[in-house]
C-alpha positions in Angstrom: -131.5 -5.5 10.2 -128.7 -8.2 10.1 -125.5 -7.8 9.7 -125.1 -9.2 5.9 -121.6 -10.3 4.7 -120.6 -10.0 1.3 -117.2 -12.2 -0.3 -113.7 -11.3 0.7 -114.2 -9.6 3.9 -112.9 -9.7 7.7 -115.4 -8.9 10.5 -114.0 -8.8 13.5 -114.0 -7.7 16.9 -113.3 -8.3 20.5 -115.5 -10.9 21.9 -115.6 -9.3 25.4 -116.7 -6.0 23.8 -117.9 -6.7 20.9 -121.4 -7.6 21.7 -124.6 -7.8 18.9 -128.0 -7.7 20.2 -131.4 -8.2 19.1 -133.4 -5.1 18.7 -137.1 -5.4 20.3 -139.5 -7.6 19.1 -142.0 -6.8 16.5 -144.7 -8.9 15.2 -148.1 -8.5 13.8 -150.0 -11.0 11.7 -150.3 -10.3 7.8 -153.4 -8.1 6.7 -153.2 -9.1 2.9 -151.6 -12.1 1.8 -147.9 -11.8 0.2 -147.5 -14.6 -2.2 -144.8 -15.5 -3.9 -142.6 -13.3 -6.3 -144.0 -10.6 -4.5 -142.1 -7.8 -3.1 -144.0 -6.2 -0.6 -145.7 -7.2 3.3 -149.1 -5.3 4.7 -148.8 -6.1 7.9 -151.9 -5.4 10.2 -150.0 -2.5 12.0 -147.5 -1.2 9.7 -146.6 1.6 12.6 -144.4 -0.7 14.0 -141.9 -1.0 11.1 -139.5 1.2 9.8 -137.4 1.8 6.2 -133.9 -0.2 7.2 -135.5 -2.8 9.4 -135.2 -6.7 8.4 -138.3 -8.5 8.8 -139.3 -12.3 7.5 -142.2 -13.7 7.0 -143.8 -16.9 9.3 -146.4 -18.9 9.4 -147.8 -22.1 11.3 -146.7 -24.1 7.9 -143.9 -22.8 7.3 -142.5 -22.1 10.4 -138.7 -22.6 9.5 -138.4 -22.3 5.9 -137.9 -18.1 5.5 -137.1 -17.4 9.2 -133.5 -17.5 8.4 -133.3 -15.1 4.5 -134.3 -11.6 6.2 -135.3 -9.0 3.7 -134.5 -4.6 4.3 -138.0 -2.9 4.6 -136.8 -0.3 1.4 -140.0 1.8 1.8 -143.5 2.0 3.2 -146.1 3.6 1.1 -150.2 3.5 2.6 -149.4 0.5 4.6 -147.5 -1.3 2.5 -143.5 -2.7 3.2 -141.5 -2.9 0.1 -138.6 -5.2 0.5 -135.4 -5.9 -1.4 -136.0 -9.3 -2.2 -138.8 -11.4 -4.2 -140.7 -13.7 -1.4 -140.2 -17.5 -1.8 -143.2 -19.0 -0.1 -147.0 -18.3 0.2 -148.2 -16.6 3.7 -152.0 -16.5 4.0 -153.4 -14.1 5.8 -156.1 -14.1 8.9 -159.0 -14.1 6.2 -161.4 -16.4 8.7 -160.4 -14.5 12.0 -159.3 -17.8 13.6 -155.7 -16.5 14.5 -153.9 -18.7 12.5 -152.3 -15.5 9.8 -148.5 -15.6 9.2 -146.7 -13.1 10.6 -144.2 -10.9 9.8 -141.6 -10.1 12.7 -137.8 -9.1 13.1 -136.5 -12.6 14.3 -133.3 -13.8 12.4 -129.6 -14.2 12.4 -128.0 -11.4 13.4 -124.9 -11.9 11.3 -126.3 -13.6 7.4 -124.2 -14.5 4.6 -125.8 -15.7 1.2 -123.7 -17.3 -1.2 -120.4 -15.2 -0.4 -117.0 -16.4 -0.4 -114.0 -16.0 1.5 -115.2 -14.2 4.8 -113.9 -14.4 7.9 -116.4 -13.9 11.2 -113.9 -13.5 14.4 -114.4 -12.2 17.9 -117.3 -11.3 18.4 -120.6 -12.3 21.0 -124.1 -12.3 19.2 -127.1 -12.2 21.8 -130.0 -13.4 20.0 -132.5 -12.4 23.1 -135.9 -11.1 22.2 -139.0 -11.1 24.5 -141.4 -14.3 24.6 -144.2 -14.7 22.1 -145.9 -17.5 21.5 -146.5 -17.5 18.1 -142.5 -17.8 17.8 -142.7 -21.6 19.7 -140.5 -24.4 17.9 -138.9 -21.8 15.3 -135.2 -22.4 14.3 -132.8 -19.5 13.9 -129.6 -18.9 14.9 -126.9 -15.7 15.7 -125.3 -16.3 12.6 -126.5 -18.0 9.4 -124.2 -19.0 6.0 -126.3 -20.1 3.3 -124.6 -21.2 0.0 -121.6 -20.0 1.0 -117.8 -21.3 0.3 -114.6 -20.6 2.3 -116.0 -19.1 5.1 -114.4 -19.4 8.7 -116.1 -18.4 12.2 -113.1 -17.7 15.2 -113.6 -16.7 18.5 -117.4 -16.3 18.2 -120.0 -17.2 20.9 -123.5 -17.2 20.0 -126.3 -17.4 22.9 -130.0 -17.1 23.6 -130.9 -18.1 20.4 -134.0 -20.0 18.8 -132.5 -23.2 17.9 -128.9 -23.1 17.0 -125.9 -20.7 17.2 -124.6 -21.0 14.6 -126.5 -22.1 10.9 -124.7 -23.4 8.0 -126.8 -24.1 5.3 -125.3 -25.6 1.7 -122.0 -24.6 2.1 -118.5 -25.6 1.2 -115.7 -25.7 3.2 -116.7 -23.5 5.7 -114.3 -23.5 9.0 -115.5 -23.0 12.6 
């Protein structure tokens, strides 16, 4: 999962030995749709997740739009993820058999604030290095994302081997890097 910053907090390290990596890459396409306001995933093989893991949703439509929110798998139950968090978008799923069902997969930010305050993100390296897979061509993510956040500052952090950029700072206010 990511490593998700809440307000008023110092995360720090030493950026020679301080070093986050990406865990192995898991994807499989959807077996049932999840829709919007829904809280759970069936992916086609649910073997390959585990309670703890973030995952996000993606699709050939909406490539960019959830890559960079990660929800917590909180259980699985006959198949089923259960996630902390209420999906935003529609993903269909491989109804037709003509490969084009979203996914779900464990590429995102390693380090993801969401409308926190005050945090401080200093010396550390994030590798964002996962295997190639073609259905994760042209997607934008980064090491670390801040979404909706205010008074944050990044020191001393080097971000590499990511899809699209290092660092992501969506909607924020004065943020410092």
């Amino acid at each position: 999962d990511a490593i998700r910053l809440r307000s008023n907090i110092h995360l720090a390290g030493d950026r020679e030995k301080t070093i986050l990596k990406h865990a192995p890459l898991v994807s499989c396409p959807l077996l049932a749709d999840a829709d919007i306001g829904q809280k759970e995933v069936t992916p086609g093989d649910p073997s390959l997740f585990k309670v703890g893991m973030g995952i996000i949703c993606c699709d050939n439509k909406l490539k960019n739009d959830m890559v960079n929110k990660p929800f917590t798998i909180t259980r699985i139950e006959n198949g089923i993820l259960y996630v902390n968090g209420y999906i935003e978008f529609d993903f269909t799923s491989d109804y037709e058999g003509n490969g084009e069902a979203a996914l779900v997969t464990n590429v995102f930010p390693l380090i993801y604030g969401y409308e926190v305050e005050n945090t401080t993100v200093e010396g550390l390296t994030i590798d964002s290095k996962v295997a190639n897979d073609d259905g994760w061509k042209d997607v934008r993510t980064g090491g670390l994302c801040l979404d909706r956040t205010k008074n944050c500052r990044i020191r001393n952090v080097t971000s590499v081997n990511n899809y699209g950029d290092g660092f992501l700072i969506i909607s924020s206010e004065h943020t410092t890097v």
